[in-house]
N, CA, C and O atoms as a GROMACS GRO file, in nm:
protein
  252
    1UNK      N    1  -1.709   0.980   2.118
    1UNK     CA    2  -1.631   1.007   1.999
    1UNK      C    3  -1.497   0.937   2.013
    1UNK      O    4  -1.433   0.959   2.116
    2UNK      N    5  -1.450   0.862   1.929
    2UNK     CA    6  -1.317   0.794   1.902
    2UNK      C    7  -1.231   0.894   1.837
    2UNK      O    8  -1.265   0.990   1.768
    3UNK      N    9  -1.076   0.841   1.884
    3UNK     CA   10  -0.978   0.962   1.805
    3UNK      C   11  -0.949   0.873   1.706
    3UNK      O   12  -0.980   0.754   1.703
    4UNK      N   13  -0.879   0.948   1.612
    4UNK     CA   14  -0.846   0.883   1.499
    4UNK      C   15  -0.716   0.798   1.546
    4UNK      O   16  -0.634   0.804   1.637
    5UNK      N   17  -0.744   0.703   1.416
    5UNK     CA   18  -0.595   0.592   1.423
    5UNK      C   19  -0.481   0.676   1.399
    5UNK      O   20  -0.464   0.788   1.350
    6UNK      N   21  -0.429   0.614   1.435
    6UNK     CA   22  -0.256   0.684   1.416
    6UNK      C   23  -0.155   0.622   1.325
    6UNK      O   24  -0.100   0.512   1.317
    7UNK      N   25  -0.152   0.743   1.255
    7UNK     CA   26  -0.039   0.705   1.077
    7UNK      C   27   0.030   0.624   1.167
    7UNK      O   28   0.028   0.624   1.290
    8UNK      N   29   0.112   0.534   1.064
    8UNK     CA   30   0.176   0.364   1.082
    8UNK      C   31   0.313   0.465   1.003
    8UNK      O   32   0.310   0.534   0.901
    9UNK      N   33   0.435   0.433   1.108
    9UNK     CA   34   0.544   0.484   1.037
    9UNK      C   35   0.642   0.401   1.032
    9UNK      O   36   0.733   0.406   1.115
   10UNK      N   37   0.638   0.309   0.929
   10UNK     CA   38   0.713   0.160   0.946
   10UNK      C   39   0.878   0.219   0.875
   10UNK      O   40   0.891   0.320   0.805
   11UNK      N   41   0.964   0.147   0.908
   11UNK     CA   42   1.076   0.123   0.909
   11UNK      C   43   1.153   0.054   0.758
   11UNK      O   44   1.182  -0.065   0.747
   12UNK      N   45   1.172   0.138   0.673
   12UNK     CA   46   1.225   0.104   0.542
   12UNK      C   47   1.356   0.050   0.563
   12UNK      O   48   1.450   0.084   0.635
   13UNK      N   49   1.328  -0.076   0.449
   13UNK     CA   50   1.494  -0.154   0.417
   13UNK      C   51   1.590  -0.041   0.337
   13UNK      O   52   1.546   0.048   0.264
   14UNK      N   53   1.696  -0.060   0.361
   14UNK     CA   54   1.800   0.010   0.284
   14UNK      C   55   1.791   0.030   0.124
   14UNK      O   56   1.814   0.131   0.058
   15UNK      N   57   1.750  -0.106   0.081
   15UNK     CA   58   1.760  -0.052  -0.073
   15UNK      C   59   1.572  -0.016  -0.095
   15UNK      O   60   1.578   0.077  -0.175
   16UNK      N   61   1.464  -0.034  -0.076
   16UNK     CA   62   1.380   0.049  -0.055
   16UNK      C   63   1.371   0.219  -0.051
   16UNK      O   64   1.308   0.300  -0.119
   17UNK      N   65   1.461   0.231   0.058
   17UNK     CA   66   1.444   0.376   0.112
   17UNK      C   67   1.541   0.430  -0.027
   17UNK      O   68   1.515   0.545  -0.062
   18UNK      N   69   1.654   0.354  -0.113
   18UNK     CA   70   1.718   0.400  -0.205
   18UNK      C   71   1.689   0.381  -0.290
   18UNK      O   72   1.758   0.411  -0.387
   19UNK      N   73   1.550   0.309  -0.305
   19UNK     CA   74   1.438   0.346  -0.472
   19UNK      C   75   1.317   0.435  -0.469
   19UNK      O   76   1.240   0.476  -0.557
   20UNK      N   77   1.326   0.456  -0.316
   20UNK     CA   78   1.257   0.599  -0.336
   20UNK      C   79   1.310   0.738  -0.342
   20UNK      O   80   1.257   0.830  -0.404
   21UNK      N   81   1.420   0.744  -0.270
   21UNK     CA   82   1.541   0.838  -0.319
   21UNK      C   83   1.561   0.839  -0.448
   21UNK      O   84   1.528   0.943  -0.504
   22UNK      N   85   1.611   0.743  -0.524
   22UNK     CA   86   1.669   0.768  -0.666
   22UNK      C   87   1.555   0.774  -0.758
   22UNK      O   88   1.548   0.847  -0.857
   23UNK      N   89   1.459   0.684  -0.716
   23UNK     CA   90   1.339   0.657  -0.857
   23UNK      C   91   1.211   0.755  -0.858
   23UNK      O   92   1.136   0.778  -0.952
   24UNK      N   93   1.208   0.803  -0.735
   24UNK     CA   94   1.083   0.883  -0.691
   24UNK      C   95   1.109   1.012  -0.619
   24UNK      O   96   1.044   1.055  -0.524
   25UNK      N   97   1.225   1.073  -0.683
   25UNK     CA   98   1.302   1.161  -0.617
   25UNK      C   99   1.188   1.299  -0.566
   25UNK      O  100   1.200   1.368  -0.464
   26UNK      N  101   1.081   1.309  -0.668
   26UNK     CA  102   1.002   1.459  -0.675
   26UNK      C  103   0.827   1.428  -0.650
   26UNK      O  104   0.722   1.480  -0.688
   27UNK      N  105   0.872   1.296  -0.548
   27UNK     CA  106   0.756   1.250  -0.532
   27UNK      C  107   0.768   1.234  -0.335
   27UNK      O  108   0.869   1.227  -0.264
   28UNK      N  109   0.634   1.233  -0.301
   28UNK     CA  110   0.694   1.234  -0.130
   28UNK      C  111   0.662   1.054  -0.128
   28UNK      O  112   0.578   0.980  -0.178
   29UNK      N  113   0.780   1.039  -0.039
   29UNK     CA  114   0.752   0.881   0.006
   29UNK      C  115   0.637   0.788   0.046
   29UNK      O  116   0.613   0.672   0.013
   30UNK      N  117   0.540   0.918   0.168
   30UNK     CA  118   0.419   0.858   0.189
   30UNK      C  119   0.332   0.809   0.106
   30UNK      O  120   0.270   0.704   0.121
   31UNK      N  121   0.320   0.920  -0.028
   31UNK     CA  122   0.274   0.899  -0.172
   31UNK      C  123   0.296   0.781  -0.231
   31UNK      O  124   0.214   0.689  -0.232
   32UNK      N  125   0.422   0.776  -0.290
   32UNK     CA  126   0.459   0.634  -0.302
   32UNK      C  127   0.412   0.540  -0.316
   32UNK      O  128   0.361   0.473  -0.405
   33UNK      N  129   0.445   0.537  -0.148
   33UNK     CA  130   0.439   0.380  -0.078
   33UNK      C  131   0.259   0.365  -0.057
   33UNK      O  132   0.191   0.263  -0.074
   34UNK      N  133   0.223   0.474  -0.023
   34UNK     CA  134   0.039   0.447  -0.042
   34UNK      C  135  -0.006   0.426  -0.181
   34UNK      O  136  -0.105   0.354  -0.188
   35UNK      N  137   0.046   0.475  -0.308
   35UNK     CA  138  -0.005   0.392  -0.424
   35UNK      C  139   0.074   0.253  -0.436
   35UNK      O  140  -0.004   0.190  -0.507
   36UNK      N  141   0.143   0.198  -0.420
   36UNK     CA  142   0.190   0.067  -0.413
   36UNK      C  143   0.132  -0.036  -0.297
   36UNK      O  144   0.164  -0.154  -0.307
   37UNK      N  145   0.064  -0.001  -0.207
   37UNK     CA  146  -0.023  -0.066  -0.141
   37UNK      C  147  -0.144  -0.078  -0.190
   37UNK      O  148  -0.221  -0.167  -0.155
   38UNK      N  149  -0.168  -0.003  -0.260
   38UNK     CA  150  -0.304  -0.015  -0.313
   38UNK      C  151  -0.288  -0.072  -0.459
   38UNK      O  152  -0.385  -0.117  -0.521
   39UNK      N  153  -0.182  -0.070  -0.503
   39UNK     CA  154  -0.142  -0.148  -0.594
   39UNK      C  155  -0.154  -0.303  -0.601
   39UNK      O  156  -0.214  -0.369  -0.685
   40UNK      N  157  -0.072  -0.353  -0.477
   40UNK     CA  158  -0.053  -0.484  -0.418
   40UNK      C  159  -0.171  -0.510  -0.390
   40UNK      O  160  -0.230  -0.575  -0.477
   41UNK      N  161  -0.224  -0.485  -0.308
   41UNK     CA  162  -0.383  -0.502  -0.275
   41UNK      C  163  -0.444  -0.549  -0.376
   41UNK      O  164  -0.492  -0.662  -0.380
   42UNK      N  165  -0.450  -0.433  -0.499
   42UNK     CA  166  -0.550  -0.516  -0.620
   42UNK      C  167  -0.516  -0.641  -0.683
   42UNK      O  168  -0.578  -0.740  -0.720
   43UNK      N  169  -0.340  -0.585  -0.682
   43UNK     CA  170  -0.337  -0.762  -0.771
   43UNK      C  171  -0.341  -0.904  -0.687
   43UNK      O  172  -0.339  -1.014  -0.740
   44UNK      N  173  -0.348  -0.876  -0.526
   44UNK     CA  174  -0.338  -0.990  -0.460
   44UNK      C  175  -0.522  -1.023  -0.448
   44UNK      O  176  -0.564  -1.128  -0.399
   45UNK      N  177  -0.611  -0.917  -0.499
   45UNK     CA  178  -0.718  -0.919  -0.524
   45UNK      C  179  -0.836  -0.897  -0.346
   45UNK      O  180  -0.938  -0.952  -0.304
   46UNK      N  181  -0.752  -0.798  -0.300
   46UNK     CA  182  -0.815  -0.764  -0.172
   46UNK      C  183  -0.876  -0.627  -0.191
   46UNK      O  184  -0.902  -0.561  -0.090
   47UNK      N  185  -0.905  -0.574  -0.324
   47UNK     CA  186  -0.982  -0.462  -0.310
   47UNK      C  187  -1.014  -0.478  -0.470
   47UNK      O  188  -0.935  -0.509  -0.559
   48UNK      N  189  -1.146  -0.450  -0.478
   48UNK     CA  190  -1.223  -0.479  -0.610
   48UNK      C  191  -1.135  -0.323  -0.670
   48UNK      O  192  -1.050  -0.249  -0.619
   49UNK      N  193  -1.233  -0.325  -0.843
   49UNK     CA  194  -1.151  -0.214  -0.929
   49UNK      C  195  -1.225  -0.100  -0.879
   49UNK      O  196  -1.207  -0.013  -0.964
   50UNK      N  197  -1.292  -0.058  -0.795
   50UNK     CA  198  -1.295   0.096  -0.713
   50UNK      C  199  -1.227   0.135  -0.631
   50UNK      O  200  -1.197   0.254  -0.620
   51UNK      N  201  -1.188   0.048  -0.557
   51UNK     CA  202  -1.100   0.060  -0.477
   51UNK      C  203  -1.142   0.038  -0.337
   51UNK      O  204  -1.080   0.087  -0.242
   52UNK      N  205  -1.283  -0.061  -0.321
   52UNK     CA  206  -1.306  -0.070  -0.234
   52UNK      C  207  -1.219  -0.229  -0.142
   52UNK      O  208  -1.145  -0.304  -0.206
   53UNK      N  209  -1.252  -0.252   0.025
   53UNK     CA  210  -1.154  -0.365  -0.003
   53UNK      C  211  -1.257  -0.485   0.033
   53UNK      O  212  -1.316  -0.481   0.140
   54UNK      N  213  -1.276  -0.589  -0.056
   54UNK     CA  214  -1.314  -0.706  -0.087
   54UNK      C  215  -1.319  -0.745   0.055
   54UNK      O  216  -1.225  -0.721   0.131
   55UNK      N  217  -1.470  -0.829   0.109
   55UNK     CA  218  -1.506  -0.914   0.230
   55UNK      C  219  -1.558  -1.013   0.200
   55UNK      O  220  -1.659  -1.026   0.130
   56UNK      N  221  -1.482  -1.104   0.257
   56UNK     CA  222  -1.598  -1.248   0.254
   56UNK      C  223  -1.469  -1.336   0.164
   56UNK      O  224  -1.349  -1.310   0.151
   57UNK      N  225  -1.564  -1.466   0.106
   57UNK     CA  226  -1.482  -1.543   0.057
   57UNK      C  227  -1.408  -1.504  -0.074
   57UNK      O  228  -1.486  -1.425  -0.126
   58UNK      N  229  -1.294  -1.515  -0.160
   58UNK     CA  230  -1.290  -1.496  -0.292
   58UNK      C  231  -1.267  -1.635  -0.358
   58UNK      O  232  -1.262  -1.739  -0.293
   59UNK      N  233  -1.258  -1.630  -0.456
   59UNK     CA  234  -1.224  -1.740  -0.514
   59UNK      C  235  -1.094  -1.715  -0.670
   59UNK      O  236  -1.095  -1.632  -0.761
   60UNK      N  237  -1.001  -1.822  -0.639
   60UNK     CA  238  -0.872  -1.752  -0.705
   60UNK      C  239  -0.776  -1.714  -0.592
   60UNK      O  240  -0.683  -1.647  -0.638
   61UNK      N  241  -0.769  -1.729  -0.495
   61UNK     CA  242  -0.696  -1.624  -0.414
   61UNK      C  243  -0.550  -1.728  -0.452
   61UNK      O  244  -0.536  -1.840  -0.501
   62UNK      N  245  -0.463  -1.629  -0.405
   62UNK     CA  246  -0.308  -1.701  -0.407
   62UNK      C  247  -0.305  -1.723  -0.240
   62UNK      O  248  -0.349  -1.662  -0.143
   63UNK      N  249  -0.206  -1.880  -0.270
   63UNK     CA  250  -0.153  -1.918  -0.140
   63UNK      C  251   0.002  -1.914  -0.128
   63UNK      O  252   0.056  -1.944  -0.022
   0.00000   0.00000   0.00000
């Protein structure tokens, strides 16, 4: 049996950490920042519209 991975607790820029303070005040950060990854993800087109994440070649990708 494997243990689980271990939450990633990265290090916010200053004005970041102060648009989640001011803009997302009643929202928790982890929240957030996990729908905006999954945000980014779709539009950089690394996870189809279920939300699964895209393998293999695509075509379209940005460089």
């Amino acid at each position: 049996m494997s243990a689980a991975p271990r939450p990633l607790h990265p290090t916010l820029h200053g004005s970041t950490a102060e648009i989640l303070r001011r803009c997302y005040r009643y929202e928790s950060p982890a929240d957030v920042l996990a729908r905006a990854v999954r945000l980014l993800a779709t539009a950089d087109g690394h996870l189809d519209p279920a939300g699964r994440i895209i393998t293999g070649p695509r075509t379209g990708r940005r460089t």
